[in-house]
Each structure stands twice: as structure tokens, then as C-alpha cells.
C-alpha positions, 0 to 999 in steps of 0.5 A: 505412636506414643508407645513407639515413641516411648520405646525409641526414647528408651532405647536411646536414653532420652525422654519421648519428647526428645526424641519426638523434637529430634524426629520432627526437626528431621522430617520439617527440614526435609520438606524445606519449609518454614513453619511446616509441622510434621504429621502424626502419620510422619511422626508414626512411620519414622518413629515405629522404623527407628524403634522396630530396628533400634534406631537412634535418630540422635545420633544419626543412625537414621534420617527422614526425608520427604520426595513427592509427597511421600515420606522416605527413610535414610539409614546411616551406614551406622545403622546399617551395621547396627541392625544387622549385628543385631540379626541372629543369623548373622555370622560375619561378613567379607568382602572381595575388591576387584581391580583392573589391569592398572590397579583401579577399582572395578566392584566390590563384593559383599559375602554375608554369613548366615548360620542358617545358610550353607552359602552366604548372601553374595552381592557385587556393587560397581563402581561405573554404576554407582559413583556419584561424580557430583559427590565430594564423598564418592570422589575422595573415598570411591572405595569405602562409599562402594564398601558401603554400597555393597554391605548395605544392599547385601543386608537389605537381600539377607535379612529383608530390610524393605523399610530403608534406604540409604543416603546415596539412594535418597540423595538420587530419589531427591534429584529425581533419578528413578533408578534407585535399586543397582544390580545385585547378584546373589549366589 
């Protein structure tokens, strides 16, 4: 763990013990309790995730959380965008809104560029689907919340990332709904 923990700390220009502090502070505060200490094990797996992507926990670029007993990591959208414009494939991204006949949003599509593809990585998030009606943020800004939507699902199909999810996905595996993953279509 030390040699990931060195590596996040110098990615991000703080010392290990900084970073380890940080990383501990995430895990213990999601398991809501007082006086817990976060494992070696928690330690290591949020620890290789951040430095495996680059990840900077200081900024909140990443999260950590505990449900069930099992620890999950949360990916920002900031740190999405960072660790896919990292990606040396990646060669840009577009997106398509689709509206109804009186103007509402319906989807979004996200279309990922890929040098090393002839057609790009295609994904469509809806809005029925994904809008959190309990959410301050879904209900004021629908449109970015399924802009982000689209592009994070769209990066987890193009590039394999497997390890995260993102904080509407935790926030629904925190309060118990098992269907964390919305319909993708790839093209």
C-alpha cells in the first residue's frame, strides 16, 4: 500500500501521510461512525484506485464509501473527465439532446471518439430513467446531471473502467435500490 499511497501523494503534491488522512477521513465518515478506523484493506483499494487513475482525493476527484459491508468507490465527474482525457485513444466527445414535441428533454446521447475505432462508442441515458426526484441537483439542472450521466456511462463502455461508479449510482446503491447500471445502447 505504501508504494501507492507514495505514488497518489505525488501525484497530487502532498505528502503520504496527507493523503493517507484524507483517504481515512473518506472511508470513516461513510460508515458513519464514531471512532471507526479504516482497514488496511480499505486503505489499499481506495489508495491503488486513486493512483491507478490518477486520482486526487484532495480535490474530490474521488470518494469512498462503505454498503453492506463492502467498500465502493465514487468517481466525480471531474474525475471522470480526467481519466479519460488521459486515455490515448480518446479523441473527443459529442453529445445529441433529444426533445419532445414541447420542448422537454427526452435523452441525451453520448458519442466517444476513439482513434483506434472506425465508429465511436455510442450511449443514450433518459431522463424517466435516471432523474432522481428526491435530488435538489437532478431537479435544477436535469440536463447537465444526464450530460454527466451519459458521459460517465459512456467512458465506463469505451475504456473498461469497471473499478468506479459515480455519485448518483452510490447514492441509489446507499438507499438500497439494486439497479444501479441504466440502459445503454452501443453503436
Amino acid at each position: 500500500m505504501s508504494t501507492a499511497l507514495e505514488l497518489v501523494a505525488s501525484n497530487v503534491g502532498a505528502t503520504p501521510e496527507e493523503v493517507a488522512e484524507v483517504i481515512k477521513g473518506m472511508i470513516i465518515s461513510s460508515k458513519n461512525q464514531h471512532g471507526a478506523s479504516a482497514s488496511n484493506a480499505e486503505m489499499a483499494i481506495v489508495t491503488s484506485v486513486c493512483a491507478k487513475y490518477g486520482l486526487n482525493p484532495l480535490v474530490k476527484e474521488c470518494a469512498a464509501f462503505i454498503s453492506g459491508g463492502k467498500l465502493q468507490m465514487v468517481v466525480m465527474i471531474d474525475g471522470f473527465y480526467k481519466v479519460v482525457n488521459r486515455q490515448a485513444n480518446f479523441d473527443g466527445v459529442t453529445f445529441e439532446d433529444k426533445f419532445d414535441d414541447k420542448g422537454d428533454l427526452i435523452s441525451i446521447t453520448c458519442n466517444m471518439h476513439l482513434k483506434n475505432r472506425s465508429h465511436p462508442v455510442t450511449v443514450t441515458e433518459y431522463l424517466r430513467e435516471c432523474k432522481d426526484q428526491k435530488s435538489n441537483v437532478w431537479t435544477k439542472w436535469p440536463a447537465r446531471m444526464l450530460r454527466h450521466k451519459a458521459y460517465i456511462q459512456c467512458a465506463r463502455m469505451a475504456f473498461g473502467l469497471t473499478e468506479m461508479v459515480d455519485n448518483d449510482e452510490a447514492d441509489r446503491i446507499k438507499s438500497g435500490e439494486r439497479d444501479i447500471n441504466p440502459q445503454t445502447s452501443n453503436v
